[in-house]
C-alpha positions as CSV (number, residue, x, y, z in Angstrom):
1,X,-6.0,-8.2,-16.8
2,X,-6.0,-10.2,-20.5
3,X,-6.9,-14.1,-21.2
4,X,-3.7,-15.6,-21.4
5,X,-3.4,-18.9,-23.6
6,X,-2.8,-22.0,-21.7
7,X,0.4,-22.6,-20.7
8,X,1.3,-19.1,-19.4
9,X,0.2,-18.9,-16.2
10,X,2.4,-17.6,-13.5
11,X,3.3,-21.4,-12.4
12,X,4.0,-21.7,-15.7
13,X,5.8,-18.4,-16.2
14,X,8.1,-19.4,-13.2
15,X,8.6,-23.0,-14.3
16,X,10.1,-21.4,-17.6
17,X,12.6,-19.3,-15.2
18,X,13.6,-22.5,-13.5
19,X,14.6,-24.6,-16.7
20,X,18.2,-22.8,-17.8
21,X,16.9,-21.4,-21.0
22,X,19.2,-18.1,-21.9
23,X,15.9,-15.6,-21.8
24,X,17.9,-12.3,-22.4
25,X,20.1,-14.0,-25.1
26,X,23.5,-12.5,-23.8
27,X,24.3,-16.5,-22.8
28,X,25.5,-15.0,-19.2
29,X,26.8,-11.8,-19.6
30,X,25.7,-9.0,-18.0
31,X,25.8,-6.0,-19.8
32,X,26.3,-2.0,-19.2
33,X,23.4,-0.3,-21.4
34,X,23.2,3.1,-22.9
35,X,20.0,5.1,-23.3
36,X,21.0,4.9,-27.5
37,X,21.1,0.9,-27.1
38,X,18.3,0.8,-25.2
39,X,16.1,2.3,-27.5
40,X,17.5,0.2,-30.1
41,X,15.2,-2.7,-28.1
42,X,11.5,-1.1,-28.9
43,X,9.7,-4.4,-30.7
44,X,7.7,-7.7,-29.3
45,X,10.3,-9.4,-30.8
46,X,13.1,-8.0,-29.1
47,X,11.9,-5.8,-26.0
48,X,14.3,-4.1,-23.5
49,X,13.2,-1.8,-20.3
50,X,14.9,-0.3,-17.8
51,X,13.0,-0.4,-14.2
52,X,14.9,1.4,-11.3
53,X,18.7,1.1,-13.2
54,X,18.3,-2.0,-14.3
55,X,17.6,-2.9,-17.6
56,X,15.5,-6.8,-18.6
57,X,14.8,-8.2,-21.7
58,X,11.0,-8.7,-21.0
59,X,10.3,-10.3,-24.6
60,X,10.2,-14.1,-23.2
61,X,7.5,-12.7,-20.6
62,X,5.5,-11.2,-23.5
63,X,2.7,-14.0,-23.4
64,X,2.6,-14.2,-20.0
65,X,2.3,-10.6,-19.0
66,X,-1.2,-10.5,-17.1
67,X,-2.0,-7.0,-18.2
68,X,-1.2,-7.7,-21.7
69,X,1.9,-7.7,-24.4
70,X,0.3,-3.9,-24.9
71,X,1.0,-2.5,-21.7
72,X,4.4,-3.5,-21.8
73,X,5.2,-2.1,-24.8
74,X,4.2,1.2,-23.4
75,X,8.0,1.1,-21.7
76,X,9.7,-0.7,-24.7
77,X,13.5,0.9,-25.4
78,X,12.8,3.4,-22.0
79,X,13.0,3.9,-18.2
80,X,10.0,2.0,-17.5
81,X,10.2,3.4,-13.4
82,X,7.3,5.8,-13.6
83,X,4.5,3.4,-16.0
84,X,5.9,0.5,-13.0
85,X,5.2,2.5,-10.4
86,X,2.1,4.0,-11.5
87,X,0.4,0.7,-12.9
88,X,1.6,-2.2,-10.4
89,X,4.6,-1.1,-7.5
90,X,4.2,-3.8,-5.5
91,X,4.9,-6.6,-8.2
92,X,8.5,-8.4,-7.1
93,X,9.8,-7.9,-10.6
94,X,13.4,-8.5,-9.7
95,X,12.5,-11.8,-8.5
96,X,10.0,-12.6,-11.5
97,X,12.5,-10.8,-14.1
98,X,15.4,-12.1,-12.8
99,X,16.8,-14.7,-15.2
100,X,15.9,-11.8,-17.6
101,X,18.5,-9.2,-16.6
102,X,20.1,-7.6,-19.4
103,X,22.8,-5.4,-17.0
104,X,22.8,-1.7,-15.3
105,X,22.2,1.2,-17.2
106,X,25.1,3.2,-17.7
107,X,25.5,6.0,-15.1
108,X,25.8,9.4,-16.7
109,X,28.8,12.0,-16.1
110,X,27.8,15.0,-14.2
111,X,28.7,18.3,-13.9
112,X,28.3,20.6,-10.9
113,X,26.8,23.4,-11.6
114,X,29.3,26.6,-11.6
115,X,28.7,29.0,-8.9
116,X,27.1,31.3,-11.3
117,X,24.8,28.9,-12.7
118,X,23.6,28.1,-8.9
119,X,23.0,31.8,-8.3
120,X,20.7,31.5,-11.3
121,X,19.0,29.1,-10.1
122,X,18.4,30.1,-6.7
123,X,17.4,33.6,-8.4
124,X,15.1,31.9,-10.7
125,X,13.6,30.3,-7.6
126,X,12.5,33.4,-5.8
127,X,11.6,35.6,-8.8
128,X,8.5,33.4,-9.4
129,X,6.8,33.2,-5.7
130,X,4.3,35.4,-6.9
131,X,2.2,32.5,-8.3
132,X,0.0,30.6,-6.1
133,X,2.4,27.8,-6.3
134,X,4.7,27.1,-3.5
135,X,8.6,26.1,-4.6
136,X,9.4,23.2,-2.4
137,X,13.6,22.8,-2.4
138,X,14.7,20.2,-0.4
139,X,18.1,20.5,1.4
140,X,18.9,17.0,3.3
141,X,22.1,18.2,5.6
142,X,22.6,15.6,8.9
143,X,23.7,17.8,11.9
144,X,23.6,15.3,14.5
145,X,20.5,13.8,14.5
146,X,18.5,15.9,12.5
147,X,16.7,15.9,8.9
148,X,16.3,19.4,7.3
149,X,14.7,20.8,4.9
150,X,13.1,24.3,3.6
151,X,9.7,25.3,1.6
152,X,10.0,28.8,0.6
153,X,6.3,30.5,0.0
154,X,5.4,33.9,-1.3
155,X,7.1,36.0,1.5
156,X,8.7,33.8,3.8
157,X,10.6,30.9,4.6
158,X,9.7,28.1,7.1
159,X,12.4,25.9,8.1
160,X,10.9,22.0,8.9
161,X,13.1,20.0,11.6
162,X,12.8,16.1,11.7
163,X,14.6,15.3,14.5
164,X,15.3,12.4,17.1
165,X,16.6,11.9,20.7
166,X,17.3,9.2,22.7
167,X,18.2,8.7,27.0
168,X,17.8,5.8,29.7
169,X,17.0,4.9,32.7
170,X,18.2,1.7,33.9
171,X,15.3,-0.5,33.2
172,X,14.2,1.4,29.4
173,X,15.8,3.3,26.6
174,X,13.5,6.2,25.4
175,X,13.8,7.5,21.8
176,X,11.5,10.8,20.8
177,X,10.7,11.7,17.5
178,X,9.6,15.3,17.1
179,X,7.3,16.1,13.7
180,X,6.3,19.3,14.6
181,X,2.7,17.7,12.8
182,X,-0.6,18.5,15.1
183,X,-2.4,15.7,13.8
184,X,0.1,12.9,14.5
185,X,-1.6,10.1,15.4
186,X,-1.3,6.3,16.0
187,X,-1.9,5.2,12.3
188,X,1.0,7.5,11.2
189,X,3.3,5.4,13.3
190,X,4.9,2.0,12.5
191,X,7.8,0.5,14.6
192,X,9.5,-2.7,13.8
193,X,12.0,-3.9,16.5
194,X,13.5,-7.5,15.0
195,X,16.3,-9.5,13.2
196,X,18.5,-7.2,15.1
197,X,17.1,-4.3,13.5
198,X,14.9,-1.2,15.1
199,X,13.2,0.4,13.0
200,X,10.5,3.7,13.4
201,X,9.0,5.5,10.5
202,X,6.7,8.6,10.7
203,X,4.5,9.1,7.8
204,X,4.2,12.9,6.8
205,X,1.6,13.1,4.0
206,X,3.4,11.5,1.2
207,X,6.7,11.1,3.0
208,X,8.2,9.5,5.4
209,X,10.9,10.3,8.4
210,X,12.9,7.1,9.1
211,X,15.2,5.9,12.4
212,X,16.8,2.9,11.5
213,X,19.4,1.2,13.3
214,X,20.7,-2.0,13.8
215,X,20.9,-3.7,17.4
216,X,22.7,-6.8,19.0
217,X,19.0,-8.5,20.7
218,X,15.2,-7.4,20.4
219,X,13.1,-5.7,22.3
220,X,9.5,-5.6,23.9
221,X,8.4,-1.7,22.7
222,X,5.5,0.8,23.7
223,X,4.4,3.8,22.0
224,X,3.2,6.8,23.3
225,X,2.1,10.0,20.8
226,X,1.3,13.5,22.0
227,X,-0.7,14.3,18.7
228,X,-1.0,18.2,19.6
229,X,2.7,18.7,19.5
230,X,3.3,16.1,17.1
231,X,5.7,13.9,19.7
232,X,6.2,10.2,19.1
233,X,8.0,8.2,21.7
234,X,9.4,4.9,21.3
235,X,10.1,3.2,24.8
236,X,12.3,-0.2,24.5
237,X,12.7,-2.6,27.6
238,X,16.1,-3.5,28.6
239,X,16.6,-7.0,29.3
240,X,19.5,-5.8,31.5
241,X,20.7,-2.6,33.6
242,X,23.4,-2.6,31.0
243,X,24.2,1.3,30.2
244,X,24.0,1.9,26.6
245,X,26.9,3.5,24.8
246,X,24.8,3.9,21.8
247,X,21.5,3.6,20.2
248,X,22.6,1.5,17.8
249,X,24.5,1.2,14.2
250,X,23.1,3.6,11.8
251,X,21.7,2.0,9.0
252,X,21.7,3.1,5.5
253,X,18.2,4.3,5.3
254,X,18.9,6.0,9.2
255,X,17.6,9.8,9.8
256,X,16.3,10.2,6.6
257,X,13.1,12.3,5.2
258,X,12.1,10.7,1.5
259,X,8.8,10.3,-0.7
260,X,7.3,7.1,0.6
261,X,7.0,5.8,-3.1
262,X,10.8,5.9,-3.1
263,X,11.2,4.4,0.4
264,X,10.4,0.6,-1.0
265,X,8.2,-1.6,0.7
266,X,8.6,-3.1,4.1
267,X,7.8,-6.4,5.6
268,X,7.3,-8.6,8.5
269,X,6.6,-12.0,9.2
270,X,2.9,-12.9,10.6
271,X,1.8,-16.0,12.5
272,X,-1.3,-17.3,10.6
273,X,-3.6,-17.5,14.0
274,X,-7.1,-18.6,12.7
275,X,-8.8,-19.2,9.2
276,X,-12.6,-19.2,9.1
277,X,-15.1,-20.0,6.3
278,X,-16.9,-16.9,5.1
279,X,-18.7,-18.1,1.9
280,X,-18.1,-21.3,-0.2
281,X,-14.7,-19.9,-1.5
282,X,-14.1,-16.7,0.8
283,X,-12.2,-17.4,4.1
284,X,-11.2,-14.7,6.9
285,X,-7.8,-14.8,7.7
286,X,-6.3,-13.7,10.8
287,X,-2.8,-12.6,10.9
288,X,-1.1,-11.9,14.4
289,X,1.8,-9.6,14.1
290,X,5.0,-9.7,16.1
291,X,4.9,-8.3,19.5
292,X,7.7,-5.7,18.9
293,X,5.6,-4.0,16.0
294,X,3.2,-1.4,16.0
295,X,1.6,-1.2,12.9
296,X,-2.3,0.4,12.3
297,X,-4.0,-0.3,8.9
298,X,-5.5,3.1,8.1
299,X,-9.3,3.4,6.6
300,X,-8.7,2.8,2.8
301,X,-5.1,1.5,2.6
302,X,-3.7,-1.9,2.2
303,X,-1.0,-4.1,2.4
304,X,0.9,-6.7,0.3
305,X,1.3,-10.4,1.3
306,X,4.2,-12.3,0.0
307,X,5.2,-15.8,-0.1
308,X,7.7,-17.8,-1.9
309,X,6.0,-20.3,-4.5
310,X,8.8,-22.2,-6.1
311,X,11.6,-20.3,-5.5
312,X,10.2,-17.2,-6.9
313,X,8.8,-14.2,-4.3
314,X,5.3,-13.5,-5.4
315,X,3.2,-10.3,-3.9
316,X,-0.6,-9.8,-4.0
317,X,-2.5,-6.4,-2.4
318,X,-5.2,-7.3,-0.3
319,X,-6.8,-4.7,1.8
320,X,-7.7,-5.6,5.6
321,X,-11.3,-5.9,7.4
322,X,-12.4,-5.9,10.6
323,X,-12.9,-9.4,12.4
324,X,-17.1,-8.5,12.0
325,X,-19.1,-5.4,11.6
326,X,-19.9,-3.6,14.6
327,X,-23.6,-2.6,15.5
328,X,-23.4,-0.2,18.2
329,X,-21.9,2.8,16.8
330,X,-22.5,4.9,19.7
331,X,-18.5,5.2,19.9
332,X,-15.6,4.4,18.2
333,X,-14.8,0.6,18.2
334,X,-11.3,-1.1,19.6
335,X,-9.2,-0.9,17.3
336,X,-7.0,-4.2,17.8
337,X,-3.2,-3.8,17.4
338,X,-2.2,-7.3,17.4
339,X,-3.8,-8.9,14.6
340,X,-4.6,-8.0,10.5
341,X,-8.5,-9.6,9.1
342,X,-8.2,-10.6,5.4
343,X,-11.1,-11.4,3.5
344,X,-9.5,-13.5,0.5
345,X,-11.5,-15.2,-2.5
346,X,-9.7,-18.8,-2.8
347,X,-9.9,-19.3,-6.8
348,X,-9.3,-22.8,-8.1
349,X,-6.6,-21.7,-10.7
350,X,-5.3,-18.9,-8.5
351,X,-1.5,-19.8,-7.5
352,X,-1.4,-17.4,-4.5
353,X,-4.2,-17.9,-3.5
354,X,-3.9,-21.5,-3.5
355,X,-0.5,-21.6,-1.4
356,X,-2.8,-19.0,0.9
357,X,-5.5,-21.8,1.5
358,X,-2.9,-24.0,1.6
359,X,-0.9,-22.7,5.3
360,X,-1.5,-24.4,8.5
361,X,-2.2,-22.7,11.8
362,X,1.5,-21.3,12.7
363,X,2.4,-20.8,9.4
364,X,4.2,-17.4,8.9
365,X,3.6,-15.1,6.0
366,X,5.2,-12.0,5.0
367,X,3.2,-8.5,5.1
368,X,4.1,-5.0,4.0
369,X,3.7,-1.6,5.7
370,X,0.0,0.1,4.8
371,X,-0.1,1.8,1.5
372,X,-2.4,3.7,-0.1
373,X,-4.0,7.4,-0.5
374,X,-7.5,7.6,0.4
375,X,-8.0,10.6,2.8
376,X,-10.4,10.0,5.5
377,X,-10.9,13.7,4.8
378,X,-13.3,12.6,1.9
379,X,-15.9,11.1,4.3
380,X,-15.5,13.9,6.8
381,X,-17.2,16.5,5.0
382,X,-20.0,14.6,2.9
383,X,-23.3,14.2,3.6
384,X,-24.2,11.4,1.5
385,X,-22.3,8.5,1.2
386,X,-22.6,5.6,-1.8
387,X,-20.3,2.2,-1.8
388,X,-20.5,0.5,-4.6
389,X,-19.0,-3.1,-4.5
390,X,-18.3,-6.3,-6.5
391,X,-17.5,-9.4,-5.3
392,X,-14.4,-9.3,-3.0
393,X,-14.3,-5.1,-3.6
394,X,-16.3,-5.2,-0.8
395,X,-13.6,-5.4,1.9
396,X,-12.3,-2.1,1.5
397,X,-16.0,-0.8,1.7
398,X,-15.6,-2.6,5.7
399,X,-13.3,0.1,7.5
400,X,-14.9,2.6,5.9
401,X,-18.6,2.0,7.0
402,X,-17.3,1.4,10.3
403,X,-15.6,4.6,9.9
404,X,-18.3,6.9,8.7
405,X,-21.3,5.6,11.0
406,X,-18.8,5.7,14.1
407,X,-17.1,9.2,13.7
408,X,-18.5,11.2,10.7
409,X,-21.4,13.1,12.4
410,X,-22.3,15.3,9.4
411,X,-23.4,11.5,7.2
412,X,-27.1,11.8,6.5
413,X,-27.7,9.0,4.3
414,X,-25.0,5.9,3.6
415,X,-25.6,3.4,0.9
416,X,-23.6,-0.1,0.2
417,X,-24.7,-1.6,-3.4
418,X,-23.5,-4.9,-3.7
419,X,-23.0,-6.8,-7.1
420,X,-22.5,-10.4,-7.1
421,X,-23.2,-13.5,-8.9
422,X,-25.2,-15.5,-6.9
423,X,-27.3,-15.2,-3.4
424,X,-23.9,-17.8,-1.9
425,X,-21.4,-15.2,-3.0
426,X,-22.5,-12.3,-0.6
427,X,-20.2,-11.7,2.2
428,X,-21.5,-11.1,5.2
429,X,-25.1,-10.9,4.1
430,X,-27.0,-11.6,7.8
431,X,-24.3,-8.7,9.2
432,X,-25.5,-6.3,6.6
433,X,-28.8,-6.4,6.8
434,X,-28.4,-7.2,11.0
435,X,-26.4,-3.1,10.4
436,X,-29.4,-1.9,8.0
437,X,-32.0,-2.7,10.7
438,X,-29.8,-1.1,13.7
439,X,-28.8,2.2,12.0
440,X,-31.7,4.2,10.0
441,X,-28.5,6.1,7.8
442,X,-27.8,2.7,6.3
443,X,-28.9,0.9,3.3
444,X,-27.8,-2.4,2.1
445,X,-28.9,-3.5,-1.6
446,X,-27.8,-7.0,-3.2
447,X,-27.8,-6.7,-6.6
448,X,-27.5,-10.5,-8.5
449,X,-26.0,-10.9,-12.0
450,X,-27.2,-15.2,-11.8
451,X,-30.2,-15.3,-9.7
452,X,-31.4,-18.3,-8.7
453,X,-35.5,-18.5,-9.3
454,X,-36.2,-17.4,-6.2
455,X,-34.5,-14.7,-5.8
456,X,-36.7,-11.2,-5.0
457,X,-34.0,-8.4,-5.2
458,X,-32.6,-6.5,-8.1
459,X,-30.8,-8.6,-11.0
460,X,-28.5,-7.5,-13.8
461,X,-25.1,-6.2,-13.9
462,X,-23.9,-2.8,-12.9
463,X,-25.5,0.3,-15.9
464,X,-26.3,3.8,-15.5
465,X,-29.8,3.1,-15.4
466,X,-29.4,0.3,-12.4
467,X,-27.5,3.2,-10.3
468,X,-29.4,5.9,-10.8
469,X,-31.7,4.1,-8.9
470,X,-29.9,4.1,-5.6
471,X,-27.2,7.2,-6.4
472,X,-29.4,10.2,-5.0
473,X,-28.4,12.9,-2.7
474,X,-31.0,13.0,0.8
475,X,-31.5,17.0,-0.3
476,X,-30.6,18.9,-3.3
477,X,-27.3,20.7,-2.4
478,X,-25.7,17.8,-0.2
479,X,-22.1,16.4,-1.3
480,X,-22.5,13.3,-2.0
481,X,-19.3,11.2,-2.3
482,X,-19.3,7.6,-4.0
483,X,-16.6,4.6,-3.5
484,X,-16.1,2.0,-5.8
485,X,-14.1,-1.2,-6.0
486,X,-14.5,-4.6,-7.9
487,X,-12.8,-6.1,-10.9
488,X,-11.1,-3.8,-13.1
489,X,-14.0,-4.0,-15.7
490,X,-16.6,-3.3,-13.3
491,X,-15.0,-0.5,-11.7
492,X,-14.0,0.9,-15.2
493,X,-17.7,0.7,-15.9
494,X,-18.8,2.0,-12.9
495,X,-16.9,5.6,-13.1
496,X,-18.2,5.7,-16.6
């Protein structure tokens, strides 16, 4: 992020949006856009982009662009999708850039291929599997109720069903997903069964296998997985012996098998259940979700609150905790189902974060499926683990020492540095020293940028010299693997 001047805030940004000004300067109309006129819109001063087919003219939101005029420009006059995606996905742009819509792009003409050119290509496709490099060619045909596709490999062809299935018994209506993956487990699975909507997604890697259909009345669900053959069952309750004709009306998104970056976000509302004082200006939040969802934050993912402040829908990543940490890591801890732990710093000019600290027990707020692509596989096969933390960075760092003390048996040595400002800023100080006394692997160090006079530990900001203090391997040859989060300029610094 950039200092902005005063008077562009986001409060201020949105109270712009709300006064009538013309901000694209087409006085109303919408209009159909080119790629040649678009292109024609590549200055400050007059700043077109294009973000999923839709094109805004971001020039009144120059000043009040929190990364910067700069990083806009990067997508002046083009498709801006990709930079979007890559930079900030979760930002609600059509409801912050909405009084700045321009019009569509203009669809292109296009030409099927001839049946020679398609021989070509399929010829072209085979002719190089003698690289290391596997072709993947995706071919989405529904037969019933099955997604397929193929990946053809140096000498063969393996043919990948995702499929579903549904029967009943009088009292339940059982739908099975078969993935065919070994390692399906509960964290892969979310299932949302409200506003007349059931909805199961199975995440494969980076994609996703979607039943989505739309129902009359909700229902009370289970979940059962048989991770060895890669089974996931959805049970539903009846309310009734009522025989069911159907599952349900196929949505648009039903039976399909996509790249979860292109699926979109999905949310649910959560009941705000309690709010507790963690430091002067940290609280814990705990968020209870609905009863017919089954959602599990994975180790190193996150999710995305959103709330409406003034009429426009704003969305923050936060990444959840665990309600405390855990001292007896002799096996691995419940994992509760029914409620999300956010650590959230309240800052006095913060807008969300303010209409956060601001909801009453039984509020409801909006939050997103897990995101994310940390691989526990990282932790599994180190030996030496580092965490390095600023500030509120440290709540992703909360899952994952649970994690690795709990179920990574190969850890020798694990090491949380924590930067803050003052001794009142640390989070859960008493638990991480309580943690550094219990377990001999782990090793808590505070490090203070203002220190009061008192103060005994390690002082300064994070250097090279300050780290390679504390970044050592516990033999010469171990892997050593090293996390870091804070504020973008301290993480920046950090990987330098």
């Amino acid at each position: 992020q950039v200092p902005l001047k005063p008077g562009r805030s986001l409060m201020d940004w949105i109270r712009l949006t709300k006064s009538g000004k013309d901000l694209t300067g087409l006085r109303g109309r919408l209009l159909e856009v080119t790629e040649d006129e678009l292109a024609k819109h590549n200055k400050k001063e007059d700043c077109w982009i294009c973000i999923r087919g839709f094109v805004y003219n971001v020039t009144p939101y120059m000043e009040y662009h929190p990364g910067g005029e700069d990083e806009l420009m990067k997508a002046a006059g083009t498709d801006g999708t990709d930079l979007f995606d890559q930079v900030h996905r979760w930002v609600n742009y059509e409801s912050m850039l909405k009084e700045c819509l321009v019009g569509r792009m203009a669809v292109k003409p296009f030409a099927a291929p001839k049946g020679e050119e398609y021989c070509y290509i399929l010829s072209f496709v085979f002719s190089h599997q003698k690289t290391d490099m596997w072709v993947c060619v995706y071919m989405h045909m529904y037969i019933e109720r099955s997604c397929f596709f193929a990946i053809f490999s140096l000498s063969c062809i393996f043919f990948l069903f995702y499929s579903y299935d549904w029967f009943q018994t009088d009292s339940l209506i059982n739908i099975v997903i078969y993935t065919k993956q070994k390692d399906m487990n509960a964290e892969l699975v979310i299932v949302d069964c409200e506003d007349k909507r059931l909805r199961g997604e199975i995440i494969v890697d980076d994609h996703s296998y979607l039943v989505e259909v739309g129902r009359y009345s909700n229902f009370a669900i289970e979940i059962n997985i048989a991770g060895k053959v890669g089974k996931v069952e959805i049970i539903l309750k009846k309310k009734d012996n009522i025989h069911w004709n159907m599952l349900g009306q196929p949505l648009e998104s039903h039976n399909t098998f996509i790249k979860c970056t292109d699926r979109g976000l999905f949310y649910r509302k959560c009941k705000l259940v309690s709010k507790t004082e963690v430091t002067h200006d940290t609280k814990l939040l705990c968020l209870m979700l609905p009863k017919s969802t089954h959602l599990r934050v994975p180790t190193g993912q996150h999710v995305y609150l959103k709330q409406s402040i003034a009429g426009t829908e704003v969305v923050k990543p936060y990444t959840p905790v665990l309600p405390f940490l855990p001292l007896d890591f002799k096996e691995p801890s419940h994992r509760d189902g029914s409620h999300i732990y956010l650590m959230i710093k309240i800052y006095s000019c913060g807008l969300f974060t303010q209409t956060l600290d601001h909801l009453q027990i039984g509020d409801y707020i909006s939050v997103s499926n897990p995101e994310g692509n940390f691989k526990k596989s990282q932790v599994q096969t180190s030996e030496d683990l580092v965490l390095v933390a600023a500030g509120t960075g440290f709540t992703p760092m909360v899952k994952l020492l649970n994690f690795a003390l709990t179920e990574v048996s190969s850890l020798r040595t694990m090491k949380l540095i924590f930067f803050n400002k003052t001794e009142d800023d640390i989070l859960w100080r008493n638990q991480l020293e309580q943690l550094a006394l219990k377990d001999e692997r782990f090793e808590v160090h505070f490090v203070l940028s203002r220190p009061s006079k008192d103060w005994v530990g390690k002082e300064g900001k994070i250097s090279s010299s300050l780290l390679s203090e504390f970044v050592k391997r516990s033999r010469k040859d171990s892997k050593i693997l090293i996390c870091i989060c804070g504020p973008t300029p301290f993480t920046e610094q950090g990987v330098q």
